[in-house]
N, C-alpha and C positions, 0 to 999 in steps of 0.2 A: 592704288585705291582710288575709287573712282565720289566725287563726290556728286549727289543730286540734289535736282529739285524738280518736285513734280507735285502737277495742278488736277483739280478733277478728283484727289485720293476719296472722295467720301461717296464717288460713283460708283457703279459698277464693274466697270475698265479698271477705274482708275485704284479701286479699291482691291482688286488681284493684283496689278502689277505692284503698288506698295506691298501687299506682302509675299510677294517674291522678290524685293529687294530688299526688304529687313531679311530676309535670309540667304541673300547672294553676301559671300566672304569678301567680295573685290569691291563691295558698297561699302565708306570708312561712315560717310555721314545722308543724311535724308531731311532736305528741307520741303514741307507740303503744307503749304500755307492754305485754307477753306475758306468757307461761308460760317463753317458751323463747325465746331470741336470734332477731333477723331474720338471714337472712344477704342477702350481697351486696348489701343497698340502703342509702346511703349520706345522707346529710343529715337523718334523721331523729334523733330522740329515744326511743330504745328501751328504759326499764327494762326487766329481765324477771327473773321469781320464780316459780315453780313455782305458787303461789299466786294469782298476781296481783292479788290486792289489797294486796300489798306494793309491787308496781311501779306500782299505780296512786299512793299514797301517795307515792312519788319526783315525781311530777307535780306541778312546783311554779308553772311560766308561765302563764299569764292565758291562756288560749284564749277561738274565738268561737264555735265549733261541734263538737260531738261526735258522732260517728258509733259507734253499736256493733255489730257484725258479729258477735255471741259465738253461740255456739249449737252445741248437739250433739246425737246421739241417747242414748236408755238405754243401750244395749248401749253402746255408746263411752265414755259414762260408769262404766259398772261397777254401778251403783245408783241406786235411785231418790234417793236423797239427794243423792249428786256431780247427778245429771241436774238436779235442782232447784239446786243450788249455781251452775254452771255457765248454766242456762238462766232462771234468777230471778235469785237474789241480787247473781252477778255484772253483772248487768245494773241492777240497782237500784246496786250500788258504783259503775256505768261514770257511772252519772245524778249520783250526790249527790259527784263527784269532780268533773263537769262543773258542777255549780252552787258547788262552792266554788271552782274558776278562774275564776268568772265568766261561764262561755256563755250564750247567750243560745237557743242555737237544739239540738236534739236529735233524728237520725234512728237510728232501730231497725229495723235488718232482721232480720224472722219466720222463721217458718219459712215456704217455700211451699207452699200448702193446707193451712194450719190451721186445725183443725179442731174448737172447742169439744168437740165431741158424741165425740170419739177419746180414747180413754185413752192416747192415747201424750203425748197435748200438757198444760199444766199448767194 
């Protein structure tokens, strides 16, 4: 039985793969800490902080695999600063939050077509 934690769950990515692991049998627990409450899905572990690296810090179970679904655009973000916060840092938090529960194992979803050589990407 495998346990998670996965970032990003109130995205769109990240909001499928949560519920295709509330309903994988070899999933025992699901930590997915937000910005903003999940609604209507039930047997999870959901801090959430506006911040989220405050709800990641409530993450205190031993997990085996972490999954991060984070990402946004500029414009969504408001500035290149939050775009970087949200599409770097937060991702770097999602990793070093998964190596002090212990994971073993870490998937990151990109963007699709990214693109070194674009000024949109970092």
């Amino acid at each position: 039985m495998s346990q998670v934690l996965i970032t990003g769950a109130t995205g769109l990515v990240g909001g499928h793969l949560l519920r295709m692991l509330i309903n994988t049998p070899q999933v025992s627990a699901i930590a997915a800490p937000t910005r903003r409450p999940l609604t209507d899905i039930v047997g999870v572990y959901n801090p959430h902080d506006p911040q989220l690296t405050d709800a990641l810090a409530q993450v205190t179970d031993p997990v085996d695999i972490v999954f991060c679904c984070l990402g946004t655009t500029r414009r969504e973000a408001g500035s290149k600063a939050a775009f970087i916060h949200a599409d770097y840092t937060l991702v770097v938090d999602t990793a070093l939050t998964g190596r002090r529960l212990g994971a073993q194992h870490m998937l990151v979803v990109s963007a699709m077509g990214a693109n070194a050589a674009l000024s949109v990407f970092l």
